[in-house]
PyMOL commands that place a pseudoatom at each C-alpha (Angstrom):
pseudoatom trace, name=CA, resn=UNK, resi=1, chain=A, elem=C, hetatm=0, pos=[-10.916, -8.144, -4.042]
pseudoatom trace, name=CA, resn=UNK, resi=2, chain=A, elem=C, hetatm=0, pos=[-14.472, -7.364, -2.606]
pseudoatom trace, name=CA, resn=UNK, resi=3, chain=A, elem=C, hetatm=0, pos=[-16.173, -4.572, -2.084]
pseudoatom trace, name=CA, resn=UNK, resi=4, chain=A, elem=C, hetatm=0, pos=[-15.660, -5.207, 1.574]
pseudoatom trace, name=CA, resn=UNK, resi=5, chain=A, elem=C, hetatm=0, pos=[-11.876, -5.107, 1.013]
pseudoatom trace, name=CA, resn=UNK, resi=6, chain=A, elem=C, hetatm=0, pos=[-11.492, -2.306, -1.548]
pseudoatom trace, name=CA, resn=UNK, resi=7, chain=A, elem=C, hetatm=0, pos=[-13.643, -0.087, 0.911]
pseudoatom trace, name=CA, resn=UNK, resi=8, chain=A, elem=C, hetatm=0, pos=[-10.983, -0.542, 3.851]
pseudoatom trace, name=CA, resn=UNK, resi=9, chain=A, elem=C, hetatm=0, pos=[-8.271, 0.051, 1.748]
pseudoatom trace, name=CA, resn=UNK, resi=10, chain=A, elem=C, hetatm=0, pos=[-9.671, 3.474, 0.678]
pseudoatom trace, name=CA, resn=UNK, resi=11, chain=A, elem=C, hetatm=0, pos=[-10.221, 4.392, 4.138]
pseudoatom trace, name=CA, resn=UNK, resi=12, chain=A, elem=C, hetatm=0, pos=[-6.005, 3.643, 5.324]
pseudoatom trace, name=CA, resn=UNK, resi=13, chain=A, elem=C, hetatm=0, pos=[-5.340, 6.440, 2.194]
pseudoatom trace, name=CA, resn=UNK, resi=14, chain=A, elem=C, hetatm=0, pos=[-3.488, 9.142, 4.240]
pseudoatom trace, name=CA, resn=UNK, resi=15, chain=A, elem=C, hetatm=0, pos=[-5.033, 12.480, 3.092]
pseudoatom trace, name=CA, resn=UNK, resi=16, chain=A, elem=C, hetatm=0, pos=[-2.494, 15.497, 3.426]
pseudoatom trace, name=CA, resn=UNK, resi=17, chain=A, elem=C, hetatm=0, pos=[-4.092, 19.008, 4.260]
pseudoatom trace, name=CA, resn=UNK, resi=18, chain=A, elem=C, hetatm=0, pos=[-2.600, 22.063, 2.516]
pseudoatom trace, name=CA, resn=UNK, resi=19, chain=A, elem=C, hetatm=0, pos=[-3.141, 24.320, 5.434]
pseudoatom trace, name=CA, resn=UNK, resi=20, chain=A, elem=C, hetatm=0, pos=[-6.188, 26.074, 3.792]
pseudoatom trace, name=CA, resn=UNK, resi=21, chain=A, elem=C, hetatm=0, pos=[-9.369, 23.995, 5.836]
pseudoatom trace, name=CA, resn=UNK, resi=22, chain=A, elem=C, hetatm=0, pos=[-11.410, 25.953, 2.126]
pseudoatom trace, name=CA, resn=UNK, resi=23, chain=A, elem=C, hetatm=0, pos=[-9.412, 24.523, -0.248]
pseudoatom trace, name=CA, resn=UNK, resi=24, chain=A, elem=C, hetatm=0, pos=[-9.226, 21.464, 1.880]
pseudoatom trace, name=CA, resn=UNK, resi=25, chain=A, elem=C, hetatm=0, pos=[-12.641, 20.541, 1.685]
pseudoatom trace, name=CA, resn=UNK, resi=26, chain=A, elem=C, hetatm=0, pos=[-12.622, 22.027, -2.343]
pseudoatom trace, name=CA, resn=UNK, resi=27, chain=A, elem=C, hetatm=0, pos=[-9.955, 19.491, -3.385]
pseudoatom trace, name=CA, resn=UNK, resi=28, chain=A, elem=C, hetatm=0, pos=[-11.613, 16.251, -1.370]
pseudoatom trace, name=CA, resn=UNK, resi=29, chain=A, elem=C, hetatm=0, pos=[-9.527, 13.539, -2.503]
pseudoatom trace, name=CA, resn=UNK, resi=30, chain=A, elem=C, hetatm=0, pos=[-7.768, 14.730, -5.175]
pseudoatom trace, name=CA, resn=UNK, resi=31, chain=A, elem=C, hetatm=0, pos=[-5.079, 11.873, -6.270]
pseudoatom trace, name=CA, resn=UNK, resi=32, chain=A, elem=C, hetatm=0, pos=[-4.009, 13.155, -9.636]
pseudoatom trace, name=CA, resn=UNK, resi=33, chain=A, elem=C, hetatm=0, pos=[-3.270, 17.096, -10.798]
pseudoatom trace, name=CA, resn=UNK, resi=34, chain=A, elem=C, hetatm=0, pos=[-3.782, 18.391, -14.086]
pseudoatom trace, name=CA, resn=UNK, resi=35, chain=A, elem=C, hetatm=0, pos=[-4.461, 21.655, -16.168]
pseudoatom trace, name=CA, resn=UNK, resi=36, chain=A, elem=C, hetatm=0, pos=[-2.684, 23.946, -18.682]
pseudoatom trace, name=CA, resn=UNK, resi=37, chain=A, elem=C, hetatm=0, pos=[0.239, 25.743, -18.457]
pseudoatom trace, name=CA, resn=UNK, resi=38, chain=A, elem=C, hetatm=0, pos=[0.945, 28.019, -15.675]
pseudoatom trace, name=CA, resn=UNK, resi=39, chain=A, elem=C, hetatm=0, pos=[-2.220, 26.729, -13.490]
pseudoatom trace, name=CA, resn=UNK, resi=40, chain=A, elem=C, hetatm=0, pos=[-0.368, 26.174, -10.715]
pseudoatom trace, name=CA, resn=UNK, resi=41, chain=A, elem=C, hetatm=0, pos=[-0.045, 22.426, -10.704]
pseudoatom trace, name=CA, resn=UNK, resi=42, chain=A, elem=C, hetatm=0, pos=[3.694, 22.382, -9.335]
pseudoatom trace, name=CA, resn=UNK, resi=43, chain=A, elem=C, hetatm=0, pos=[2.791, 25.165, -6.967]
pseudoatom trace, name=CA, resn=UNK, resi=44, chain=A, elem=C, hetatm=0, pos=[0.036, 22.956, -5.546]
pseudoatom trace, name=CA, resn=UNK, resi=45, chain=A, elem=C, hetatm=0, pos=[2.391, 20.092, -5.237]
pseudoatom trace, name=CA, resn=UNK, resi=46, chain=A, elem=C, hetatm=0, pos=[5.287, 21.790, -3.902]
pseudoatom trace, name=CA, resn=UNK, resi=47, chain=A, elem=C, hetatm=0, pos=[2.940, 23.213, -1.251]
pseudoatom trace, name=CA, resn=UNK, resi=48, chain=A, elem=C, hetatm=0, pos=[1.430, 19.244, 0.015]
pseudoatom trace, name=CA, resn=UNK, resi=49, chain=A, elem=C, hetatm=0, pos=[5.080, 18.192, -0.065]
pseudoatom trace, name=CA, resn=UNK, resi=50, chain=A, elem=C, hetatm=0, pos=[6.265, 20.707, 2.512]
pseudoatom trace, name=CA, resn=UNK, resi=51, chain=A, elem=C, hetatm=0, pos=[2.884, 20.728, 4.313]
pseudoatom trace, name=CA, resn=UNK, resi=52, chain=A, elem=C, hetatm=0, pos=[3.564, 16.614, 4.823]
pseudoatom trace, name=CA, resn=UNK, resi=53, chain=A, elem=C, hetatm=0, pos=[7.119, 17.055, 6.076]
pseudoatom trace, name=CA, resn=UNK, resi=54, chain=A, elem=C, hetatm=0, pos=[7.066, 19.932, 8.039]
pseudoatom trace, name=CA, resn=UNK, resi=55, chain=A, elem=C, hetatm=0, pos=[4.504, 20.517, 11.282]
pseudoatom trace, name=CA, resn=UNK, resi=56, chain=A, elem=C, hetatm=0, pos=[4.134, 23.590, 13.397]
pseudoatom trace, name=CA, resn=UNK, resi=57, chain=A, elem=C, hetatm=0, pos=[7.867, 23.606, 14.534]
pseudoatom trace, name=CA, resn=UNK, resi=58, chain=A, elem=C, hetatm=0, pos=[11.210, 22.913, 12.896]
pseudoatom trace, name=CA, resn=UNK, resi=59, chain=A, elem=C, hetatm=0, pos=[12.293, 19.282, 12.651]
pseudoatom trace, name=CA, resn=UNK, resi=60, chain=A, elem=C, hetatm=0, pos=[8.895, 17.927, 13.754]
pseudoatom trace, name=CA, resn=UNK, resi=61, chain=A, elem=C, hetatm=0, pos=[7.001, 16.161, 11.253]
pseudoatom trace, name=CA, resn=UNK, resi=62, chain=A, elem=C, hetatm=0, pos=[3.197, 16.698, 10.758]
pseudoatom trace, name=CA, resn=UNK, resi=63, chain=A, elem=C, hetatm=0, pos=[1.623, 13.367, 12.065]
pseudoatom trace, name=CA, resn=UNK, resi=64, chain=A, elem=C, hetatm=0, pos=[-1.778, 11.368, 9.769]
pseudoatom trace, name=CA, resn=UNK, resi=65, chain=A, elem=C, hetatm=0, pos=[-4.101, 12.744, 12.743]
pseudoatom trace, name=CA, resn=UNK, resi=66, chain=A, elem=C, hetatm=0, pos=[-2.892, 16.314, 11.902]
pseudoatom trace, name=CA, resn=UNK, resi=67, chain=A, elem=C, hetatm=0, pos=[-3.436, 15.810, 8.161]
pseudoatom trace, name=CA, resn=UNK, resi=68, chain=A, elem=C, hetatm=0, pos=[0.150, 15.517, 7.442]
pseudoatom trace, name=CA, resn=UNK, resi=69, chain=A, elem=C, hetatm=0, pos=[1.944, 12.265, 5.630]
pseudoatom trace, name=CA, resn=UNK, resi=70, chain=A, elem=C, hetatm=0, pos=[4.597, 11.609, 8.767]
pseudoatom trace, name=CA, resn=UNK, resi=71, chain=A, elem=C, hetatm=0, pos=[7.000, 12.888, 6.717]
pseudoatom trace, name=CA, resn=UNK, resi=72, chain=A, elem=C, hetatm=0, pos=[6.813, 10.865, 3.523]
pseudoatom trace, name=CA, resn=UNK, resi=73, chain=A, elem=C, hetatm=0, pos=[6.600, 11.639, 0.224]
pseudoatom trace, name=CA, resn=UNK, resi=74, chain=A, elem=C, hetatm=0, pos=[5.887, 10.218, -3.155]
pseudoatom trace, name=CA, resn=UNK, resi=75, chain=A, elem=C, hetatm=0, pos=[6.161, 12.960, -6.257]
pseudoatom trace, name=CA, resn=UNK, resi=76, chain=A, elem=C, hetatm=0, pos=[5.572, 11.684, -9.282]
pseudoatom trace, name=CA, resn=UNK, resi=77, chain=A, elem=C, hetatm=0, pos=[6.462, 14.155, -12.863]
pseudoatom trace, name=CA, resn=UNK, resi=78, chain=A, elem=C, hetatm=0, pos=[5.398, 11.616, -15.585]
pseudoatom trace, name=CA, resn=UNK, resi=79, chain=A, elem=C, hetatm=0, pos=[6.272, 14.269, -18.025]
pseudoatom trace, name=CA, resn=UNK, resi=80, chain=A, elem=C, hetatm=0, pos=[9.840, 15.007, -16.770]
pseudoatom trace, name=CA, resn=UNK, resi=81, chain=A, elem=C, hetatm=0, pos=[9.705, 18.748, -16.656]
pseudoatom trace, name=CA, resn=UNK, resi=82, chain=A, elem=C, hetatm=0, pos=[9.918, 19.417, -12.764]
pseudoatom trace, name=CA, resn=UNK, resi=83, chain=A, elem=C, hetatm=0, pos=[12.645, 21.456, -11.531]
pseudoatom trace, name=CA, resn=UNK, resi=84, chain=A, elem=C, hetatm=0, pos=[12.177, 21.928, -8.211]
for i in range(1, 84): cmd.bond("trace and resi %d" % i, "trace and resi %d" % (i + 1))
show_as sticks, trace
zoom trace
């Protein structure tokens, strides 16, 4: 893969918002969570899952231009202590 290539597929990476344009811009790209105990890790996750799925009005899902993953969803708990 070149640099070329690696650049475009950085660019298709579908960014989700969670609502807050502040925290937003604080988080960037963030791909991967982590921190102690009770940081709020599953809060923040919970939050971008919703905020994907749901838009501004029941049953209507929050398209890429709005921030929002057209619905879809991949949550990953690679230690196997999510309850949701």
């Amino acid at each position: 893969m070149t640099g070329s290539d690696a650049l475009l597929k950085r660019k298709s990476v579908v960014r989700i918002t969670t609502g807050c344009q502040a925290l937003d811009d604080l988080l960037g790209a963030i791909t991967e969570a982590s921190g102690g105990f009770r940081s709020g890790k599953t809060q923040l996750s919970h939050t971008l899952c919703v905020t994907t799925q749901v838009g501004f009005f029941p049953k209507v899902l929050l398209p890429k231009n709005m921030k929002g993953g057209n619905g879809k969803v991949a949550y990953i708990d690679t230690e196997g202590t999510l309850y949701p």
